[in-house]
Backbone as CSV, one residue per row, in Angstrom:
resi,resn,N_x,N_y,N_z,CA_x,CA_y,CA_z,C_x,C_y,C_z
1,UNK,173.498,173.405,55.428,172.448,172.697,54.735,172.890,172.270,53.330
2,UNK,174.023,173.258,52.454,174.104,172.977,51.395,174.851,171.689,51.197
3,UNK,175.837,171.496,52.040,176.702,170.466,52.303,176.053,169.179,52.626
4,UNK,174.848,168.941,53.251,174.367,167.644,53.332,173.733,167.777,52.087
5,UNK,173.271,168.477,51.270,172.644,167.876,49.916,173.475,167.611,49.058
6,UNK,174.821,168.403,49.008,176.282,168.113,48.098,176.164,166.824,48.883
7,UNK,176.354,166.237,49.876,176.842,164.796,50.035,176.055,164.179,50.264
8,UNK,174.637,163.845,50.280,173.577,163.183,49.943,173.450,163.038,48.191
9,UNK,173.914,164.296,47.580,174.120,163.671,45.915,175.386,163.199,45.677
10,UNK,175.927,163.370,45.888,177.555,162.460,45.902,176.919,161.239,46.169
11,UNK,176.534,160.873,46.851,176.145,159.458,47.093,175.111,158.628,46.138
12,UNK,174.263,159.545,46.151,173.296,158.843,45.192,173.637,158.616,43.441
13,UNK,174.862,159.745,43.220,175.805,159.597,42.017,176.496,158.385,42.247
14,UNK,177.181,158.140,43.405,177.931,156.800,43.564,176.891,155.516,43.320
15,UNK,175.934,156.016,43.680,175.186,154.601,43.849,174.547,154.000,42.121
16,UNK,174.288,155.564,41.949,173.980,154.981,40.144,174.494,154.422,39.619
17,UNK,176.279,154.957,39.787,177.851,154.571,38.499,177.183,152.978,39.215
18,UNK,177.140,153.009,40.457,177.382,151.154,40.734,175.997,150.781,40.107
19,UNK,175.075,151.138,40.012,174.126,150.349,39.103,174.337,150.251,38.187
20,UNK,174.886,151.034,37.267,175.059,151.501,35.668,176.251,149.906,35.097
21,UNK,177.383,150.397,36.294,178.343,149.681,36.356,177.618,147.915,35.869
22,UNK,176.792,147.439,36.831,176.343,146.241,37.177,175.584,145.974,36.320
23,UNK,174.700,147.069,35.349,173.952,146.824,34.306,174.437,146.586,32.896
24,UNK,175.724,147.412,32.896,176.684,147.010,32.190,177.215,145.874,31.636
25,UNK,177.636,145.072,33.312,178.093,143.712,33.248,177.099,143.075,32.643
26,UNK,176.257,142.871,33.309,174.982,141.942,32.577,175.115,142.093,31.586
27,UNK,174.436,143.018,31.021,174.814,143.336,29.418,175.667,142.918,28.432
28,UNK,177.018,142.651,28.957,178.258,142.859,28.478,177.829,140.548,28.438
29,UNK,177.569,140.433,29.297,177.416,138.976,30.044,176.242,138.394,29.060
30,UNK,175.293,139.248,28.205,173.783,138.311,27.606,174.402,138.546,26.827
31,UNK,175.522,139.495,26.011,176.155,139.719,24.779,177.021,138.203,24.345
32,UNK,177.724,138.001,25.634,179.054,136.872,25.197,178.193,135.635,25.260
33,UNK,177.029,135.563,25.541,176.225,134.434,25.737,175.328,134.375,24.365
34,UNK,174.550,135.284,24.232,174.256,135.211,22.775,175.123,134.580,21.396
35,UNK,176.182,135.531,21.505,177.205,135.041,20.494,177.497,133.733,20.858
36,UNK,177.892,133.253,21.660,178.672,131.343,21.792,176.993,130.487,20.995
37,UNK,175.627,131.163,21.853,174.641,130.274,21.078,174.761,130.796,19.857
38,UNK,175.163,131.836,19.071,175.151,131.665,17.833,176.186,131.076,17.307
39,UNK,177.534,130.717,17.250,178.521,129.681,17.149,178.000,128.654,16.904
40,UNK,177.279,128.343,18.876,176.920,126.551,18.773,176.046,126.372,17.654
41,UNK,174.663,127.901,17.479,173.601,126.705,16.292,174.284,126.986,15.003
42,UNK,175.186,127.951,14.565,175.957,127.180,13.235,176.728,126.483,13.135
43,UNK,177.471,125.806,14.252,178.483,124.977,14.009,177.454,123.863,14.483
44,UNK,176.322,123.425,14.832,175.309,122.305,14.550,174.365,122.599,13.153
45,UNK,174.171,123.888,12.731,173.802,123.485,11.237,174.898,123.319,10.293
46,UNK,176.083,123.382,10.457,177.033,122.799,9.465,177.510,121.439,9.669
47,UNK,177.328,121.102,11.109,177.081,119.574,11.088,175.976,118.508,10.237
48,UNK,174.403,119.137,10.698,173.555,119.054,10.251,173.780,118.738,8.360
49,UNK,174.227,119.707,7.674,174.436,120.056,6.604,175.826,118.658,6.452
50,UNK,176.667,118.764,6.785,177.752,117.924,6.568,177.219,116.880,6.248
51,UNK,176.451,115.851,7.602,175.444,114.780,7.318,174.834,114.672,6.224
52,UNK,173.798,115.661,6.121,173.279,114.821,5.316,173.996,115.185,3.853
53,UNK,174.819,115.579,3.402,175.681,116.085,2.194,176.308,114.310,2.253
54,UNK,176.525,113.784,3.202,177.514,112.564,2.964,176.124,111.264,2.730
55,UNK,174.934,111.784,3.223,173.745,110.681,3.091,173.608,111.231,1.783
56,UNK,173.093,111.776,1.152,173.051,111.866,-0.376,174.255,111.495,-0.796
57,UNK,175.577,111.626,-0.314,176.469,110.624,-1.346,176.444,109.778,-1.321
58,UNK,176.162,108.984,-0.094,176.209,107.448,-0.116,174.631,107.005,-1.137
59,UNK,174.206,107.592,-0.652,172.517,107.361,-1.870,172.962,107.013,-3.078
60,UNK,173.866,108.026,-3.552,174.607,108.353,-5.096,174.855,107.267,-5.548
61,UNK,175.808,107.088,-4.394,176.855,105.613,-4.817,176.490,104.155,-5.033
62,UNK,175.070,104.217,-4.195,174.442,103.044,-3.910,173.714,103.194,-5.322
63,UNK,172.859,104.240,-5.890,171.771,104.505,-6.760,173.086,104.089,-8.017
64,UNK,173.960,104.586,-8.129,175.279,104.489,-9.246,175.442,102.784,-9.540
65,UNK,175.767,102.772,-8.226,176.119,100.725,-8.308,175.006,100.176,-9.173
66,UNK,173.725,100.424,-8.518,172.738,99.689,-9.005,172.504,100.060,-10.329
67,UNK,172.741,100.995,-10.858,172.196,101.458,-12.321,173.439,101.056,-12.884
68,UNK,174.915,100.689,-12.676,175.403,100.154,-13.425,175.196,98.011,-13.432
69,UNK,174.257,98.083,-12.844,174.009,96.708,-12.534,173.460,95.744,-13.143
70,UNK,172.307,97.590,-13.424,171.038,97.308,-14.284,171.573,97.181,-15.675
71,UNK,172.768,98.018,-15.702,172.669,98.995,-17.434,173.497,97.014,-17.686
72,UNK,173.982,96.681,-16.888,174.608,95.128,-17.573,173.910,93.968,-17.783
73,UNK,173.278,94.157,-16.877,171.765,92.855,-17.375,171.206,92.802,-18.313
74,UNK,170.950,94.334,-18.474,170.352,94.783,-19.590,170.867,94.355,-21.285
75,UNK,172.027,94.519,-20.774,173.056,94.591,-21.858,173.530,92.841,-22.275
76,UNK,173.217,92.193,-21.485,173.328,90.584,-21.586,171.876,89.560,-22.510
77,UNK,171.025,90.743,-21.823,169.871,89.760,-22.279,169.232,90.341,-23.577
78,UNK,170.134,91.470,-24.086,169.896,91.703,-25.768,170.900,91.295,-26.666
């Protein structure tokens, strides 16, 4: 009798490691997946950020032109 419960728990030990095992993976699997989406959304908010860092320069440059445009008109008609 003792022997079928030694190997009725042997088994049900085997069967856990393989759940444990498989819960593991997953685990191991929402981990490497998490991290890449955290990659992708900072390497799209440093895109994000890049953009518009180059739309305020061009603003600059445009707002610059014109105020030196102004500052000469200005400077003609006194």
């Amino acid at each position: 009798m003792d022997v079928r419960f030694e190997a009725m728990d042997q088994k049900m030990d085997a069967r856990f490691e393989s759940i444990d095992l498989r819960f593991m993976s997953i685990d191991q699997r929402f981990t490497a997946t998490d991290q890449k989406m955290d990659a992708q959304f900072k390497a799209l908010m440093a895109a994000i950020s890049e953009s518009k860092a180059q739309s305020e320069l061009t603003s600059l440059g445009v707002i610059s032109s014109l105020s030196e445009r102004v500052a000469m008109l200005e400077s003609r008609s006194h």
